[in-house]
Structure formats: C-alpha cells, structure tokens
C-alpha positions in Angstrom: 14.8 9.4 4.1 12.0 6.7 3.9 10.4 5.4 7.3 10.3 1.4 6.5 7.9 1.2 8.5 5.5 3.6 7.4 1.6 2.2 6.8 -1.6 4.0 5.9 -4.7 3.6 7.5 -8.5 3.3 6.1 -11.7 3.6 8.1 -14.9 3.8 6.9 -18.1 5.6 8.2 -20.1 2.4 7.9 -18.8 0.0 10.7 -16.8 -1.8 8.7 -13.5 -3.5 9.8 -10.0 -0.7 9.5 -8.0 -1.8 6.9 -4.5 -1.2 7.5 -1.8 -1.4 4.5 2.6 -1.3 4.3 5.1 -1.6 1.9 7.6 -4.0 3.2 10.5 -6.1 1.9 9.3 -4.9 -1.6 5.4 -5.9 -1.1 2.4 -4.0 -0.5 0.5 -5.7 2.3 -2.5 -5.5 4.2 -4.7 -6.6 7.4 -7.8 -6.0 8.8 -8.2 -4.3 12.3 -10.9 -4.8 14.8 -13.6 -2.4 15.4 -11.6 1.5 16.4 -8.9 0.7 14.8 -7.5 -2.4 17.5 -5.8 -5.8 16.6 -8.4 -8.2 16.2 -6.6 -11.4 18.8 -7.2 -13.9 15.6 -5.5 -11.6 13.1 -3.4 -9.2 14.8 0.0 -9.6 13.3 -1.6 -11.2 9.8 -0.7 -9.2 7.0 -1.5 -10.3 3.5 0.4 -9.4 0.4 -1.8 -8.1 -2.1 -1.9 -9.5 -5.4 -1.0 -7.9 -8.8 -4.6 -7.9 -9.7 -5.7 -6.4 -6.4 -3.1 -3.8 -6.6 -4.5 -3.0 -10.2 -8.1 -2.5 -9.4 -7.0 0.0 -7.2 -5.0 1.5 -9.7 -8.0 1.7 -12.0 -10.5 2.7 -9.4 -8.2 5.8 -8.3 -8.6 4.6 -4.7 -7.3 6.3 -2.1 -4.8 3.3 -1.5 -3.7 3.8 -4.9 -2.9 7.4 -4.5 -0.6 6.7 -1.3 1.1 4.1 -3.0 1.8 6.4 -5.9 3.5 8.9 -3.7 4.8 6.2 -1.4 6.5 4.1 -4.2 6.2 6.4 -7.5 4.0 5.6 -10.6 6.3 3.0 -12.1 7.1 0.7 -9.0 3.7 0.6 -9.0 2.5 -0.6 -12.1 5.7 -3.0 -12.1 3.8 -4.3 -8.8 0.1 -4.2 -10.6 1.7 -6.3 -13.8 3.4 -8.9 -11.3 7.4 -7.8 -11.7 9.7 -9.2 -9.4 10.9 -6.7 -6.9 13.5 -5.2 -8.0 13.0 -2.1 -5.2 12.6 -1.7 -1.1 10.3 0.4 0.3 12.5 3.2 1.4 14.5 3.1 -2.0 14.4 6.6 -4.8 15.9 6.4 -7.7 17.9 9.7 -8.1 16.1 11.9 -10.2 12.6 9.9 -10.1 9.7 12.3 -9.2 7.1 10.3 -7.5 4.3 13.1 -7.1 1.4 12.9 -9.8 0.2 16.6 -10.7 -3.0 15.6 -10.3 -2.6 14.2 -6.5 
C-alpha cells in the first residue's frame, strides 16, 4: 500500500534552497524550503504543480526527480503527466499487473 503522503526530498551541496516534491490528488508538486531543510514563513505550505513541460525536462535530463517519479508512479503515468493527460490516476493507485521498476534504476 501507497503512503499518500509520501514526498522526496533534494538538497544540494551549494547552498541552494531544499526543494521538496509530492504526488497528490493526481499532480506532482513542488516547494522550496528554507536553508536546512525548514519552511521558509512566506512559502511554507506553497506547493506548485509542476507543468507538463517541467515534468518532461526531467524526464529527458534523467534527473533524480524523474527516477523517483518513475518508481513512485510507473513509466506510463508519467509520461501521461509529461504530455499533459488528464489524471486519470491517484497517487497511491497500481494497476494490477503494472511493473513500475525500470531495469536500469
């Protein structure tokens, strides 16, 4: 069973803001975290929905972010989500059958 709540966190060695990122309600979504990882007071419960074409450069870049959501959502809801779909699927939904590993992850 799928935690609905489930999110994935990236820090970077530079200083630069934590980027925190969900799947909810059928959307991938994102904010920005203050320095360490805490709620900035401006933007602390400020999550963004990321765009088809943001969720398909990080498809072709091979991000990191990309990889979770592969494993988090399967290759398919994620390129219906990178080509603008409707959402036809909740986070914590499988398709019987549907393997959502990559053999290269």
């Amino acid at each position: 069973m799928f935690v609905e709540s489930l999110r994935f966190r990236l820090e970077s060695t530079d200083g630069s803001p934590v980027k925190e990122y969900r799947v909810k309600d059928g959307n991938v979504e994102v904010r920005t975290l203050g320095s360490e990882g805490r709620s900035d007071r401006h933007t602390e419960n400020v999550w963004w929905r990321l765009t088809p074409e943001q969720l398909s450069i990080h498809v072709e870049r091979n991000s990191v972010v990309a990889q979770w959501l592969e494993r988090r959502l399967g290759w398919r809801r994620l390129l219906q989500a990178c080509v603008g779909e409707p959402s036809m699927w909740k986070s914590g939904e499988k398709k019987s059958g549907e393997n959502t590993s990559h053999p290269l992850l």
